[in-house]
Every structure is written in C-alpha cells, then in structure tokens.
N, C-alpha and C positions, 0 to 999 in steps of 0.2 A: 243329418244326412237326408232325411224325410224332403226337410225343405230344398235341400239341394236337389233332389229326384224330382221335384214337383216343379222347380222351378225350369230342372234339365228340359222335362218334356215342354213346359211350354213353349222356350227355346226351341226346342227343336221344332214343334210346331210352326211358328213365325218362320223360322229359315225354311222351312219344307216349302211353306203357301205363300211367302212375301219375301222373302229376298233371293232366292235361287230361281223362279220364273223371270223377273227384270233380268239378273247375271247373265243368264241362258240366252234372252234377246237381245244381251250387249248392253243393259244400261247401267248406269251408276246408283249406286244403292247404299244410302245414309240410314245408315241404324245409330241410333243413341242405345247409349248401353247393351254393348256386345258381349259375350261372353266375358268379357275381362271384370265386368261385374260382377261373376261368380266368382270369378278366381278370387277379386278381393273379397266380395261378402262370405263367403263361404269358409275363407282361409281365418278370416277375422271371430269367424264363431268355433273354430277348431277345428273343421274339419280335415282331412291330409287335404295338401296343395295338390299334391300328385294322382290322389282318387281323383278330383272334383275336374283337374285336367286332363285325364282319361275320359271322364263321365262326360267329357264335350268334345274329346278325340273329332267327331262328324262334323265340327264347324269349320265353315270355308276361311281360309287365313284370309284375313282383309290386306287388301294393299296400303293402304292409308289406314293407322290407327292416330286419334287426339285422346289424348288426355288434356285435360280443361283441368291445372292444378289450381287449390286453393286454402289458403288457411283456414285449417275449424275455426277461429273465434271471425272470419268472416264469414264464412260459411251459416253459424251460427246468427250470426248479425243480420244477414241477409233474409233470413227462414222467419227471424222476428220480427223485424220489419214488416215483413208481409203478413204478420199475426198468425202465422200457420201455426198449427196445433201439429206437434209432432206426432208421427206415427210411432205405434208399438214399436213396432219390429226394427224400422228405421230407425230408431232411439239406441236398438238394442236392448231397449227392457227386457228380457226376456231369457240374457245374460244374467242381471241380478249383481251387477256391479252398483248400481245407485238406484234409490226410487225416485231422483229426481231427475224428470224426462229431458230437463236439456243439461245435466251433467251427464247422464247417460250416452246423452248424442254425442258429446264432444267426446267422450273415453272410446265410445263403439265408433264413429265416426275418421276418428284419430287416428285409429289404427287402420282401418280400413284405407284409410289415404297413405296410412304406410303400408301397404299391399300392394295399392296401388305403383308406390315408389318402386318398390323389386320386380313388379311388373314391365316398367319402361325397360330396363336394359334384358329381362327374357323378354321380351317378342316387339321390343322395337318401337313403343309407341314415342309418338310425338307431343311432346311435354307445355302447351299453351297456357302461360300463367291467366291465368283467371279473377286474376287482381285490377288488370287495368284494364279501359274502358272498353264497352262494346264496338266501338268504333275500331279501337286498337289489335282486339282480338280477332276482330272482322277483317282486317287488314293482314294478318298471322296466317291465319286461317285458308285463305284466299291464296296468298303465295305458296302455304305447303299444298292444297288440292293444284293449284299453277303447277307448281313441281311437278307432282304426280302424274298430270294427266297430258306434258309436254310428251309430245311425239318428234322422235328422229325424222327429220325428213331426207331424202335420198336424193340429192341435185340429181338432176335431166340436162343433159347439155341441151343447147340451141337446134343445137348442127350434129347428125348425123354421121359420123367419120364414111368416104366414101369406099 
C-alpha cells in the first residue's frame, strides 16, 4: 500500500502540472500509463482493487483509453532482445515467488496482463493487439483516435428560407 500511496501522489502530481493545463486550453493529451497501471500493478501485488480505485477517485476519465495487449513469452522476447536487465520491482522480485528475474517477470507480469484483461470491460479500454507490426498497430491506432476525435457537423443550407 506504501507503494501505491507514493506512487498515487506522483500521479497526482503529473495530472495536476501536465495534463489538466493542456485539457483546460482544449488540447489533446497522450499519457502512457494512466491510472490503469495502478489498478493492474497494485491489484497484482494484493492490494484491494477497490482501495487503490478510490485512491485515484481524482483522475480525469480519459476519452480514449488503448491497451497495447501482448503475450508474456513475447513480451519477455522483446525486453531480451534488447539485453535489458530486468528491473526489481518490474520483475516482481519483491513477491518472492522466484529468484529468478525472468521467471519472476513472466509470473508477476502474467498476472498483471490479467488485470489488465478485467480492466477492458470496467472502464472500456480499447484492446490493440501488440503482436503485429508497427505499421499495423499504427494504422489501428489512427482509426480509434479518427473515431474519437470525428465531429458532427450540422449542414447550413445554401439559401436562406424567405
């Protein structure tokens, strides 16, 4: 819960200084990892779901949420690939389910993507598989923000009725 509380304020932070000034002058405002981060990190270390979505009751419900889904053993693929050295926390070491840091990831990670899952159908996110290519995703991507941002427009006749 510590981490949740430390993590809340920074949260809150960022949205107080950096996305609720743009909102206010009307503009469009990309946050990676919103709140729904907490729900699932949080949820995944035990925390109640229902505290930790009080504990962020202040956040502005987004219009457009993505999830970007992906399987752990690519997920995993992709982090080795790039020779990253897993983080603690990221790992989930810190659960004490394995000491070794990428079985760890894929148990704490795992779950965490199943958080994610029960997340989609409460608050609606938009589910972008993350499997196929950037180009593909880019093109997904594009038509949900298209969707989104389509304005009604209200025909004007020509002509004036006299």
């Amino acid at each position: 819960m510590t981490f949740s509380l430390l993590h809340a304020t920074d949260f809150a932070d960022r949205l107080l200084y950096k996305i609720i000034p743009p909102l206010k002058d009307g503009m469009i405002v990309l946050a990676d990892r919103y709140a729904y981060t907490a729900f699932a990190r949080d949820a995944t270390r035990g925390v109640d779901r229902q505290w930790v979505r009080e504990l962020y009751s202040f956040a502005v419900r987004p219009d457009l949420s993505l999830y970007f889904r992906v399987p752990i053993d690519m997920s995993v693929d992709r982090l080795m690939a790039r020779r990253v050295k897993l983080k603690f926390y990221e790992a989930g070491m810190d659960l004490g389910w394995s000491t070794n840091p990428v079985e760890s990831f894929r148990m704490f990670q795992g779950k965490v993507l199943d958080e994610y899952d029960r997340l989609v159908e409460e608050f609606g996110l938009e589910v972008v598989s993350a499997v196929g290519s950037i180009t593909e995703q880019q093109r997904i991507v594009r038509g949900l923000v298209s969707q989104q941002l389509q304005i009604n427009h209200v025909e004007i006749p020509d002509e004036q009725p006299a």
